[in-house]
N, C-alpha and C positions, 0 to 999 in steps of 0.2 A: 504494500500500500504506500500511498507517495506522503507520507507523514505531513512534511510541511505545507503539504495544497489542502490535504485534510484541513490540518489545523487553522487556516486562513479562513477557508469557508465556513466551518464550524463557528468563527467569528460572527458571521454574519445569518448561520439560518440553522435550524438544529436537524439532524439526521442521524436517519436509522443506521448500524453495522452496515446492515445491505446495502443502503445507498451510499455510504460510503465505499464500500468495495465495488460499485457498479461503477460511482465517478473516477475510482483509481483507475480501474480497466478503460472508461475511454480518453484518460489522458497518457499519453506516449513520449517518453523521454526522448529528447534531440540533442547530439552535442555539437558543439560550436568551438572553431577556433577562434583565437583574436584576432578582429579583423572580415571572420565571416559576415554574411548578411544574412538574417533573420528573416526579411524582404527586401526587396530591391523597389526600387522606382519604377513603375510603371507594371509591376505585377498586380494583381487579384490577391487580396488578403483573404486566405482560406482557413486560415488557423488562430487563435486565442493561444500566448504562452503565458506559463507561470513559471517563471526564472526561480531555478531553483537553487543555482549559485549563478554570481558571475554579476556583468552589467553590459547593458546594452545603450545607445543613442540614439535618436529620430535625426535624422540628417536630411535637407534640403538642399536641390544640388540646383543654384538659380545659372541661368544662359551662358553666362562665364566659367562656368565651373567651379565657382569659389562655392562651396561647401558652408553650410549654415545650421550649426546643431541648436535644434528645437525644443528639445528635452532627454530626458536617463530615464531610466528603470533597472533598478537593481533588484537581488536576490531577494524573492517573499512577497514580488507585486508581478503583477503581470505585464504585457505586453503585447499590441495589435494596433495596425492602424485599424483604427475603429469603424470609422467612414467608408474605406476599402470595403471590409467586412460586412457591414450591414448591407450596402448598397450594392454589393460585389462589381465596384466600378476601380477602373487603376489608381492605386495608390501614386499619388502625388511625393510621398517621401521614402527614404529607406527606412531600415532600422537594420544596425549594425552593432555585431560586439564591439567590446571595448576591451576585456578581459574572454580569459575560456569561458563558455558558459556553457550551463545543464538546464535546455528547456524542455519542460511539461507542455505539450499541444494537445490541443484539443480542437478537432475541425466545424467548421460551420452547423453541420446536420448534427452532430454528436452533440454540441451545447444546445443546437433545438432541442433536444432528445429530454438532456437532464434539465427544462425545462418544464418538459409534462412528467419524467420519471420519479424527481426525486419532488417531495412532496410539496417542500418548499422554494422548489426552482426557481418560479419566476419571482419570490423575491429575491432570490440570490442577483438575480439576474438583471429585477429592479434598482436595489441598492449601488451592484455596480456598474451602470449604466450611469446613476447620479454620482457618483463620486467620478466618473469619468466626466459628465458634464463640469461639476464644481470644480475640478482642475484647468478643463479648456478655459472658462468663464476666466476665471482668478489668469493663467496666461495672457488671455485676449487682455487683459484691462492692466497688467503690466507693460507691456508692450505698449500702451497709450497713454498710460501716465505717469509712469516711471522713468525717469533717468537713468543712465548704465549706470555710477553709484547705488541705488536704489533700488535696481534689479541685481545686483552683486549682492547685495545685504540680503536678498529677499531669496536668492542660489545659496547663501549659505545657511539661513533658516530654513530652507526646504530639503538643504543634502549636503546638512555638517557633515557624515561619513565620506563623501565624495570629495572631497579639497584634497586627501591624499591621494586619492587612486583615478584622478582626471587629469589628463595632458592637459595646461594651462589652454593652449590655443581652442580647447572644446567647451571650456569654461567661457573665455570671451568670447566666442562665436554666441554660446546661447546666451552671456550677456548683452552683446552685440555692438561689441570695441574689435577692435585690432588687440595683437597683443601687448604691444606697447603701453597702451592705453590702459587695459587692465592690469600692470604693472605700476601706472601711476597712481591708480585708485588702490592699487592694500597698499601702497605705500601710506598714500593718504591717510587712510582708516588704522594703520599702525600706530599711527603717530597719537 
C-alpha cells in the first residue's frame, strides 16, 4: 500500500481498509530522473501525480526560449496540469524534475472511478479541486500586486524547505528578476 498517499487523503475524507487498498492498486509508481519531464509542452495531461519523494517545476517556455518557472511541488503534494487534464486540451507548460523523483499516477478514468468507488470520492475530489483553485487565485493576485521583493518574501513563506534545494536562477525566474536582481534583494533583506 503506498503509505504516504494513504495518509494525505485520509486527511481529507475517511475510508474503509478496502478503499484504501483499491486507491493503492490504481495509483502506479513512476520514477524520474533529474531533469526528466513529468509532461512536456504541448502534450495531453493524462495523469494526476502524488510525488512521493523528490521535487518537481511548472516551467513556461515563452517564443524566445527563455524558460519561466511558475511554481514546485515537492514530496507529499501532488502534481498535474490541471486545465490539460480536465479539459484534455495541450498543456500550455511542462512540468519537470528538479531532483530524482518517485511519482504515484493515477490516470484520468481511474480518478473518475474513485470518485463513484470510494464513498467519499467526490469530496476528496471537491476539497482538492478548491485548494487547487485557492493557490491559482493567491498566484494570479501576486503577480498583480506584488513586487519581486514581495513575491520573494511570499517564495519563502510558501517553500522555506526549498531555499536549499533550488538553483537560484528557478527561484528568480518564479520571482521574476534576472538573477542579479534577486541577489540584490536577500542582500537587501539580510541587512
Amino acid at each position: 500500500m503506498h503509505q504516504h498517499l494513504i495518509d494525505n487523503i485520509s486527511h481529507l475524507i475517511r475510508m474503509s481498509e478496502e478503499e484504501k487498498e483499491w486507491i493503492s492498486s490504481k495509483f502506479i509508481a513512476k520514477q524520474f530522473n533529474k531533469g526528466d519531464y513529468f509532461l512536456r509542452e504541448g502534450q495531453i495531461c493524462r495523469e494526476v501525480g502524488f510525488i512521493e519523494s523528490g521535487l518537481v517545476r511548472y516551467v513556461i517556455t515563452k517564443e524566445n526560449g527563455e524558460e519561466l518557472t511558475t511554481s514546485f511541488n515537492k514530496e507529499l503534494e501532488y502534481t498535474c496540469n490541471y486545465e490539460s487534464f480536465l479539459d484534455h486540451s495541450p498543456t500550455k507548460a511542462s512540468i519537470q524534475c528538479i531532483e530524482p523523483s518517485v511519482i504515484l499516477t493515477i490516470s484520468y478514468d481511474d480518478l473518475q472511478a474513485l470518485y463513484t468507488h470510494v464513498k467519499e470520492g467526490e469530496k476528496f475530489g471537491r476539497l482538492a479541486c478548491e485548494y487547487q483553485y485557492v493557490l491559482a487565485i493567491r498566484q494570479l493576485g501576486s503577480l498583480y500586486k506584488q513586487d519581486p521583493e514581495q513575491r520573494y518574501l511570499q517564495f519563502l513563506e510558501t517553500y522555506p524547505d526549498l531555499v536549499q534545494r533550488l538553483p537560484q536562477y528557478y527561484i528568480s525566474s518564479f520571482v521574476g528578476v534576472k538573477p542579479p536582481s534577486l541577489s540584490r534583494i536577500r542582500k537587501r533583506l539580510a541587512k
